[in-house]
C-alpha positions as CSV (number, residue, x, y, z in Angstrom):
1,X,183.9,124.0,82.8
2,X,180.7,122.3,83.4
3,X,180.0,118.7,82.4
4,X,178.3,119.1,79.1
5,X,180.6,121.4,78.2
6,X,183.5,119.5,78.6
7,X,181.6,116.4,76.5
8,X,181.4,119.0,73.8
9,X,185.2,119.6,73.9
10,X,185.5,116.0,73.9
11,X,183.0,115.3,70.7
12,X,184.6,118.4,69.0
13,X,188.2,116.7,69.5
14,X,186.9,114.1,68.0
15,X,185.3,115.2,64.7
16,X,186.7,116.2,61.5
17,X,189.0,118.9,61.4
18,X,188.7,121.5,58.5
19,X,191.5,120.6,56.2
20,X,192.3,124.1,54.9
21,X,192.9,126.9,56.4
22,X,195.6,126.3,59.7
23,X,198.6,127.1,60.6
24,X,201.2,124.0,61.1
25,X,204.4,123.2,62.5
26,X,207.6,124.1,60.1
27,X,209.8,121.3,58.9
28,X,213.4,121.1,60.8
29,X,216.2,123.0,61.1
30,X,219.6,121.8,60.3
31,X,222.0,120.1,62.4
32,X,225.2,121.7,64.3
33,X,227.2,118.7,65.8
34,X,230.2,121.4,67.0
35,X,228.1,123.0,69.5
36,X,228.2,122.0,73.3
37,X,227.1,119.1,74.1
38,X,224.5,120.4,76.9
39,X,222.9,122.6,74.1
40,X,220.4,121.1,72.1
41,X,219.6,123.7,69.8
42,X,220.3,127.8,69.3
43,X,217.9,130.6,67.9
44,X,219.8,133.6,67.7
45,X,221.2,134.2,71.0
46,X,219.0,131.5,72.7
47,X,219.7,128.5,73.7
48,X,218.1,125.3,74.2
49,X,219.9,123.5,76.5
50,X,219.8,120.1,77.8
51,X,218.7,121.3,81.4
52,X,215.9,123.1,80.2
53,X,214.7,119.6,77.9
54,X,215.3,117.4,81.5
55,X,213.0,120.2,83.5
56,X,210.4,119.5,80.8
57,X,210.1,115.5,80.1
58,X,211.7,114.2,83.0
59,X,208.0,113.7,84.8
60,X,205.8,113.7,81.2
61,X,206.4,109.6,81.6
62,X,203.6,109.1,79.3
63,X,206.0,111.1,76.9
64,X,208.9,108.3,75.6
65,X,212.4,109.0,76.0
66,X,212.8,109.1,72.1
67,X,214.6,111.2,69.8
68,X,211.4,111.7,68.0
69,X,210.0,113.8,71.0
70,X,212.8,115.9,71.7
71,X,213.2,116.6,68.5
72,X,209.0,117.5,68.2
73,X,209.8,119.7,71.4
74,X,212.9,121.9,69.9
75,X,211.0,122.6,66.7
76,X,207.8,124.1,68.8
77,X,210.8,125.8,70.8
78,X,212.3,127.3,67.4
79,X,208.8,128.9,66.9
80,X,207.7,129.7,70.3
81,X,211.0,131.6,70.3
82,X,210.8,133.2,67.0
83,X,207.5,134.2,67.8
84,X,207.8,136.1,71.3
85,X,210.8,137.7,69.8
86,X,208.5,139.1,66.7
87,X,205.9,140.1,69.0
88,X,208.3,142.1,71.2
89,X,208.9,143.8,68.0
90,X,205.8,144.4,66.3
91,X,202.6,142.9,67.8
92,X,200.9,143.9,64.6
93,X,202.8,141.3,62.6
94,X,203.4,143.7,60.1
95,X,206.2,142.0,58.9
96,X,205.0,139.2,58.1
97,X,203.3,138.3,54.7
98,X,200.1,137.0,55.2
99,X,198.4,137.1,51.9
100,X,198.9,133.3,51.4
101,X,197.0,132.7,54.6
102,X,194.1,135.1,53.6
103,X,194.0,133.7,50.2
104,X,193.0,130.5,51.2
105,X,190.4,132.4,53.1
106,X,189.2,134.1,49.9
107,X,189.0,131.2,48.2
108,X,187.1,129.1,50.6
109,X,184.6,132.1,50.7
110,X,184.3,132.3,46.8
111,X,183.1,128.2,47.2
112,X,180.9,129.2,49.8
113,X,179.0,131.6,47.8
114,X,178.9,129.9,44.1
115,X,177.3,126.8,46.3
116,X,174.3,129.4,47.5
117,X,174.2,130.6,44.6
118,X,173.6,127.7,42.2
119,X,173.1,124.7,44.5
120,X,169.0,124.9,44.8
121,X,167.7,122.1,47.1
122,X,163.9,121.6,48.3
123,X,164.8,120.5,51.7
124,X,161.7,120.7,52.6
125,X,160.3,117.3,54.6
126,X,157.0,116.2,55.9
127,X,156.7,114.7,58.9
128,X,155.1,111.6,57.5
129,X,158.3,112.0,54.6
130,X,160.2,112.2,57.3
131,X,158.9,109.1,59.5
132,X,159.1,107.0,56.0
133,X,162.6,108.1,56.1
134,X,163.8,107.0,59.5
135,X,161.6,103.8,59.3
136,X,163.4,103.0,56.0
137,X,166.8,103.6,58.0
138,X,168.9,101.8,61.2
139,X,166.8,103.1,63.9
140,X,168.9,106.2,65.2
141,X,171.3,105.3,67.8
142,X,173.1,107.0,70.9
143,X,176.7,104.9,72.0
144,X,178.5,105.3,75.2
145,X,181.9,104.9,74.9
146,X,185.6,105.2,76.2
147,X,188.7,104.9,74.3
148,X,192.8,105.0,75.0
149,X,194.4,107.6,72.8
150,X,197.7,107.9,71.4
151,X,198.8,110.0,69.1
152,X,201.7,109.6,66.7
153,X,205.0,111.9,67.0
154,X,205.3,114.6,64.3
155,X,206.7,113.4,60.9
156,X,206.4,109.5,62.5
157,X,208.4,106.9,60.5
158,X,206.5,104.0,59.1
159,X,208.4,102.5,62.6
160,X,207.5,105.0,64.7
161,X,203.7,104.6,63.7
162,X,204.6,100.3,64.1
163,X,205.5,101.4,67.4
164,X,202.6,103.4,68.4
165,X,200.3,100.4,67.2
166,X,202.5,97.6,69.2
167,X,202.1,99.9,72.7
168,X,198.3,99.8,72.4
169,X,198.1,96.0,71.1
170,X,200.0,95.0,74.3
171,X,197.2,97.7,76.5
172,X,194.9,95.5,74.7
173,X,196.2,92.2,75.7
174,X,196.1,93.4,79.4
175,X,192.9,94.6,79.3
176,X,191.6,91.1,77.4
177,X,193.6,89.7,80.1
178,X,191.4,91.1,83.2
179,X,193.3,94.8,83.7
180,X,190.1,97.7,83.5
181,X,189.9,99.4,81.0
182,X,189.4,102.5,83.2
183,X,192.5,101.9,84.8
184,X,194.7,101.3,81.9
185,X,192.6,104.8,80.3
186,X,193.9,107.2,83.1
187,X,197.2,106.0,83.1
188,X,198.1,105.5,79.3
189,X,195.6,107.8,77.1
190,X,196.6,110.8,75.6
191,X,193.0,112.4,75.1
192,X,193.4,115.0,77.9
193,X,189.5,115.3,77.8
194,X,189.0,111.7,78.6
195,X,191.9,110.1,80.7
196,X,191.3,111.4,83.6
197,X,187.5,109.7,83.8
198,X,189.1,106.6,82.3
199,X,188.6,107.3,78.6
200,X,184.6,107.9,79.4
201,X,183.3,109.8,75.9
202,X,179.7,109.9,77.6
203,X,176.9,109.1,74.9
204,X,177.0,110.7,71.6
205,X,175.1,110.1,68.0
206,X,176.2,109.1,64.5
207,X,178.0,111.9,62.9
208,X,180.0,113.4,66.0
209,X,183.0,111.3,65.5
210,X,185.4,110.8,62.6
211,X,184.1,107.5,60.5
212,X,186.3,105.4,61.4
213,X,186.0,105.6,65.2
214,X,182.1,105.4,64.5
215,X,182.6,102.3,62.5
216,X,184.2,100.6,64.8
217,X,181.9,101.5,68.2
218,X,179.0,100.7,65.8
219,X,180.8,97.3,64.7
220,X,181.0,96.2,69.0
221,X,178.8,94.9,71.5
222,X,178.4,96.5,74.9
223,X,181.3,95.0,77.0
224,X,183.7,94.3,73.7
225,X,187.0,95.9,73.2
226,X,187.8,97.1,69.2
227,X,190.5,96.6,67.7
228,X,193.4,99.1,67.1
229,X,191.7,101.2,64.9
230,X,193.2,104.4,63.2
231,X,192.1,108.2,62.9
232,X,193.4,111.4,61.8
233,X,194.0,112.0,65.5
234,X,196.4,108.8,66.4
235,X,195.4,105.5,67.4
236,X,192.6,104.4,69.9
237,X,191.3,100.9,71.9
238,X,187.6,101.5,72.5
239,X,185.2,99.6,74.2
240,X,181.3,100.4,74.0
241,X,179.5,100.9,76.8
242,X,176.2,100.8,76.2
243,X,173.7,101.4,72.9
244,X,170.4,102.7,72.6
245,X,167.9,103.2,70.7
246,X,166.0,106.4,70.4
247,X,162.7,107.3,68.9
248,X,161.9,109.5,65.6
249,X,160.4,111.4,68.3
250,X,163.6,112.3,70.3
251,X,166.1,112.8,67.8
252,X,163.7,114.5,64.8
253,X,165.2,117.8,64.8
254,X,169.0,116.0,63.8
255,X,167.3,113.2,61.8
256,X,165.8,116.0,59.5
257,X,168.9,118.4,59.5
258,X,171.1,114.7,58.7
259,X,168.4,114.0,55.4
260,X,168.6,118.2,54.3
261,X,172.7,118.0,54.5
262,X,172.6,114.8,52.6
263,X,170.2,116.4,50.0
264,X,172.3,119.3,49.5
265,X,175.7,117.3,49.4
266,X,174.3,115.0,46.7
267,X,173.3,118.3,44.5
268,X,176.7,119.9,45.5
269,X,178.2,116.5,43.9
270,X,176.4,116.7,41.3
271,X,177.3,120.1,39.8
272,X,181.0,119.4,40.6
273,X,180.9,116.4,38.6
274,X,179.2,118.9,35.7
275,X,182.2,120.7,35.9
276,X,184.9,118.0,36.4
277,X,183.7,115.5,33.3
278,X,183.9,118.6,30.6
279,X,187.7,119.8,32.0
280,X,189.0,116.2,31.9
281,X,191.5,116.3,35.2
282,X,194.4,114.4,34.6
283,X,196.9,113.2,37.5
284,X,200.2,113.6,35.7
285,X,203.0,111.0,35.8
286,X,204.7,111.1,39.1
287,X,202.5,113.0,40.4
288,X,202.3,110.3,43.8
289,X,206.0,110.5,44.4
290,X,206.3,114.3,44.0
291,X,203.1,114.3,46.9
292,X,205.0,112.2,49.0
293,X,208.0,113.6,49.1
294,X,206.7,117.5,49.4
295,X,204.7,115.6,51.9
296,X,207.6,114.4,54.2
297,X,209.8,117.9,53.1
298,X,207.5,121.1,52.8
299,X,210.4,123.2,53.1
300,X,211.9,121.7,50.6
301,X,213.7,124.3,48.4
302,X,212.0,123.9,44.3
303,X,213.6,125.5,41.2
304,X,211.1,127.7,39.1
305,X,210.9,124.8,37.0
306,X,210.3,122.1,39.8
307,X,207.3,124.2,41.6
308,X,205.6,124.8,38.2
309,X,205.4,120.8,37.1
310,X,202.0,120.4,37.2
311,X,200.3,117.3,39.5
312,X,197.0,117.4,38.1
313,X,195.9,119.0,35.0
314,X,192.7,120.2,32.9
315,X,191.8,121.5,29.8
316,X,191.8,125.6,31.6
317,X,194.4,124.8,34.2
318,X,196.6,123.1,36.2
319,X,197.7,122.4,40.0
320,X,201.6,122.9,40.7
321,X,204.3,121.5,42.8
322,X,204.8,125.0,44.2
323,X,201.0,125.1,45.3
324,X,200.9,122.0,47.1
325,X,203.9,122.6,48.2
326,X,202.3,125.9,50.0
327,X,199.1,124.4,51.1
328,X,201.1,121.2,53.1
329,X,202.6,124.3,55.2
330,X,199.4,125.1,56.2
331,X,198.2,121.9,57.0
332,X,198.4,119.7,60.3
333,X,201.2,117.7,60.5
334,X,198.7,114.4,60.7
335,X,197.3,115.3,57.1
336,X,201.4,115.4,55.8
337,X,201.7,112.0,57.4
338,X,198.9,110.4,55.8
339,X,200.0,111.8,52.6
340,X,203.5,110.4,53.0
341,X,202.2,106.9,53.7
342,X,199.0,107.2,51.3
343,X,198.1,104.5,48.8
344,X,198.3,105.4,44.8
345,X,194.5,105.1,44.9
346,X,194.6,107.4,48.0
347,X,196.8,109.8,46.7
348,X,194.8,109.8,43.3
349,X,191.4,111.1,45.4
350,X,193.6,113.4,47.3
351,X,195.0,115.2,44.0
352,X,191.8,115.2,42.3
353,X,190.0,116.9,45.1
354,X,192.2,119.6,44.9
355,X,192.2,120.2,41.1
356,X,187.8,119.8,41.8
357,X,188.9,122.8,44.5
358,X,190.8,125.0,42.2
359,X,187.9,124.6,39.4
360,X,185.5,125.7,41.6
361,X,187.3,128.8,42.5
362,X,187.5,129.7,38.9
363,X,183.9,129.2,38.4
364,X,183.0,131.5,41.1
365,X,185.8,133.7,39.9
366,X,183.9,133.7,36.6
367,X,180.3,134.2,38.3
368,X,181.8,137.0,39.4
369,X,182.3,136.3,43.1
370,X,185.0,137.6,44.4
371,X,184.8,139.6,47.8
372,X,185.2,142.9,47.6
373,X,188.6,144.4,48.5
374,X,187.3,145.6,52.0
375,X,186.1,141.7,52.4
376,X,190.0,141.0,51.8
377,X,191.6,143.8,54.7
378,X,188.7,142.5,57.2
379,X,190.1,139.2,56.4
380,X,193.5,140.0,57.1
381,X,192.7,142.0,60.0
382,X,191.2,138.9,61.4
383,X,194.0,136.3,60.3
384,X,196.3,139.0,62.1
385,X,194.1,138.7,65.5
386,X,194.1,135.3,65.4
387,X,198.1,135.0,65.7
388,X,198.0,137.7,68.1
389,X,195.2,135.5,70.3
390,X,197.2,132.5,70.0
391,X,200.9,134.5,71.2
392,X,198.4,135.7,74.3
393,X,197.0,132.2,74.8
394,X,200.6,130.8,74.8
395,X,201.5,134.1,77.4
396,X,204.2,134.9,74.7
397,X,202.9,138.5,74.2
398,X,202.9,140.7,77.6
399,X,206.4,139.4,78.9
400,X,207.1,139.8,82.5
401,X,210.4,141.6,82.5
402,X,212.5,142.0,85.9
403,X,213.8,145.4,86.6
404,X,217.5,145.7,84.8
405,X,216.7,142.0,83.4
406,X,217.6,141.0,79.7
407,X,214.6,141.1,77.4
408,X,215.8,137.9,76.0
409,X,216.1,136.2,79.8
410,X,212.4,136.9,79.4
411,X,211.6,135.2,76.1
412,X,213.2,132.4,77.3
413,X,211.4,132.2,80.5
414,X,207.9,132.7,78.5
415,X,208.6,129.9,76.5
416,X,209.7,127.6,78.2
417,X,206.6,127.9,80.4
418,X,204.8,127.8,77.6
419,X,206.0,124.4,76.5
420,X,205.5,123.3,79.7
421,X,201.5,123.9,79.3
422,X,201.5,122.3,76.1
423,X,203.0,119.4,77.6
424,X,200.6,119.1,80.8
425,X,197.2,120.1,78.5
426,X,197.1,123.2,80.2
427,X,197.2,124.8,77.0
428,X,197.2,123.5,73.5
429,X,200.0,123.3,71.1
430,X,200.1,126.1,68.7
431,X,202.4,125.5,65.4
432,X,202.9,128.0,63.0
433,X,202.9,126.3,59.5
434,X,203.7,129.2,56.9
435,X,204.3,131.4,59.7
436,X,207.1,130.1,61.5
437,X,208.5,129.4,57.8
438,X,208.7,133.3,57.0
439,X,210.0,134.2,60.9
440,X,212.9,131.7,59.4
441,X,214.1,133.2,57.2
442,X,217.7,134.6,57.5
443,X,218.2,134.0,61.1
444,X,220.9,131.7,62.2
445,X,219.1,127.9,63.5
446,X,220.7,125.1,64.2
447,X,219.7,121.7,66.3
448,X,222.9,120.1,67.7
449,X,222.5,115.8,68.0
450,X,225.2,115.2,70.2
451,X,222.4,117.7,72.4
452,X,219.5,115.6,71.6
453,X,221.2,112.4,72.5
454,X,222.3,113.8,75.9
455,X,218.8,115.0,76.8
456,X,217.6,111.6,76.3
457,X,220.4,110.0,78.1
458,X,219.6,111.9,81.1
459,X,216.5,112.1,80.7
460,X,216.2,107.9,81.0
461,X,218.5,108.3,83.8
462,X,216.2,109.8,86.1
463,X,213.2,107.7,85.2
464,X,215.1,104.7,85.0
465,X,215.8,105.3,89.2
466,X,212.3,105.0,89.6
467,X,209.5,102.6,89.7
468,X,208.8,100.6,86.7
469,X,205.4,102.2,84.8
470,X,202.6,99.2,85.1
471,X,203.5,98.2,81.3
472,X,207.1,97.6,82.0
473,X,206.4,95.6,85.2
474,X,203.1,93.0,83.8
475,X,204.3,89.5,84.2
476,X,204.9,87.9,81.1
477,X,204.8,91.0,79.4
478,X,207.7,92.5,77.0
479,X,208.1,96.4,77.0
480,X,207.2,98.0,74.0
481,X,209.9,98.6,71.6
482,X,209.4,102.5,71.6
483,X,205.6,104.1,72.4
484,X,205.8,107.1,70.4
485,X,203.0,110.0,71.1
486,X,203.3,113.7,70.6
């Protein structure tokens, strides 16, 4: 990869990710304390064993020995498994129902197309408009950065996330304390794009990272280090390398495409809020703690009754329990923690915007705008391709199977490779949300903690015989109480 392309990777890792639309890892299974203690879970006729857990963590030492982890680890196992095994069976997916996936598909295109068809903006801008407009502004800036990443372990605790935070304010004592920053980058970050150069980000403008790491670059002076600051991908130290300004003259074609998307966005607000006063949502009471709890349990099981309470209601409609319940098994598991731990006032915007959603989906269903059926099969065709690219990307699709070998001696060979590449960055993590759900159902699962607890054991064993990581060993400085990352 060349060296602007991986900056791109890097800024795109950075941005906002769309918040509809992916697939997400499934809740947990349940718990089988009979079984062996060297197996930590069973799919089926595979086994997870406590070997094949030590073979994967023993040298990720960035990777804690914490339950939390190897717990993170058997659930992408689980799926991994379930997967290869359904693609050995039908590589079409074709028993799989995918109509949930492709109606959020459908629905994000109906939005798409009642915006272009009633949101009509003059984005048309002079150049002197336009030099009024930049004058009238901060002049435009370009910041060169690094950062130290961590990321928080799926479903974190409120003291697994206190954790998390306590690891990178001790980083940030050593660094304030004389350690580089560079140093402390490569061997503590979790941003495979960055680490390795010591957290280097390059130079990148306003709008290619997620507010609140903009913020707080924007908020430093070249040299300082920020403080812990939080994003929807985990946790960060940055320190700002350098800031400069740039001329209307170098940055024009952005500064004008920045002033036409905030022209349209105000008109898009605008004619939601025209159809938003009229309905009247309403958040219905106990709404928050039904959110939080779906939030913390999607695979919670709902009675007819349950899924239909409505959360937010209007004067045509309502959203259910049942529907949010659906949409947090798409979602990534770092939106279902920020749900879990979200404010009343948060959670109040959060509801809202998705009874705003829903009535614009009506309002294009009532202009008329729904895509044609062929628009639906191209859609599924494409939500089926997708899968199938990600089972290839994972090498979970064309198993390599020994002459007289077990198919299943294969399967477990495949995956365990391929959690192996998740783990090094090789390859990224590819959870299955509503999909792993549905492969699921009615096929035996069952995660043994006796297992868990003697993977971590011996695990902690072999690290603990060798030397002490650069944390552990600062004079003066306590270990942290449990750094949890993915």
């Amino acid at each position: 990869m060349q060296p602007h392309e991986e900056m791109a990777v890097r800024k795109l890792r950075m941005r906002i990710a769309p918040v509809l639309g992916s697939l997400v890892l499934a809740a947990a299974g349940c718990g089988d304390d009979a079984m062996d203690a060297n197996v930590v879970a069973r799919v089926a006729d595979h086994e997870f064993t406590v070997d094949d857990v030590v073979a994967l963590l023993a040298d990720e030492e960035r990777l804690p020995t914490e339950s939390a982890i190897v717990e993170s680890l058997t659930e992408l196992w689980i799926d991994y498994t379930l997967l290869a095994e359904a693609t050995q069976e039908d590589s079409t997916y074709g028993q799989l129902d995918l109509g949930a996936l492709v109606r959020q598909r459908v629905e994000q295109e109906m939005i798409l197309a009642l915006r272009d068809s009633v949101i009509q903006v003059d984005t048309f801008i002079t150049p002197e408009e336009l030099s009024t407009l930049y004058a009238a502004e901060s002049p435009e800036v370009e910041l060169h950065a690094r950062h130290i990443m961590m990321s928080f372990p799926l479903e974190a605790t409120p003291a697994q996330r206190d954790s998390v935070r306590n690891t990178l304010e001790q980083l940030r004592s050593r660094i304030l304390g004389g350690a580089r920053f560079e140093d402390v980058a490569r061997q503590f970050s979790q941003d495979p794009g960055s680490a390795s150069d010591g957290g280097d980000l390059g130079f990148f403008s306003r709008g290619d990272m997620v507010q609140p790491f903009e913020e707080a670059v924007l908020a430093l002076e070249p040299g300082e280090v920020s403080p812990v600051v939080e994003t929807p991908m985990g946790l960060h130290l940055i320190r700002l390398e350098e800031r400069r300004v740039q001329d209307l003259e170098e940055v024009a074609p952005a500064f004008r495409v920045r002033v036409q998307q905030q022209r349209t966005a105000a008109a898009e607000s605008t004619f939601v809020a025209g159809l938003e006063d009229p309905a009247g949502l309403e958040i219905a009471d106990g709404a928050f703690d039904v959110a939080r709890e779906l939030s913390r349990n999607p695979s919670t099981g709902l009675s007819r009754g349950a899924a239909r309470r409505p959360l937010v209601s209007w004067d045509a409609g309502e959203f259910s329990a049942g529907e949010l319940q659906e949409m947090l098994q798409f979602e990534q598991p770092t939106l279902r923690d920020r749900v879990s731990l979200a404010t009343d006032e948060e959670l109040e915007d959060f509801l809202l915007d998705l009874g705003r959603r829903d009535l614009l989906v009506t309002e294009a269903r009532v202009s008329g705008l729904e895509p044609a059926p062929a628009r639906v099969d191209s859609l599924t065709s494409e939500v089926r391709g997708q899968l199938l690219a990600a089972t290839r990307a994972l090498g979970l699709l064309d198993l390599e199977v020994a002459p007289g070998e077990d198919s299943d001696v294969a399967v477990q060979r495949a995956v365990l490779a391929a959690l192996a590449d998740n783990l090094s960055g090789a390859t990224r993590i590819v959870p299955l949300g509503l999909v792993g759900f549905q492969l699921r159902e009615g096929v035996p699962i069952s995660i043994n903690a006796a297992g868990v607890g003697q993977a971590l054991l011996s695990v902690g064993q072999i690290r603990a015989g060798r030397s002490p990581s650069p944390i552990e060993a600062a004079p003066g400085t306590a270990a942290p109480a449990t750094d949890t990352v993915r």
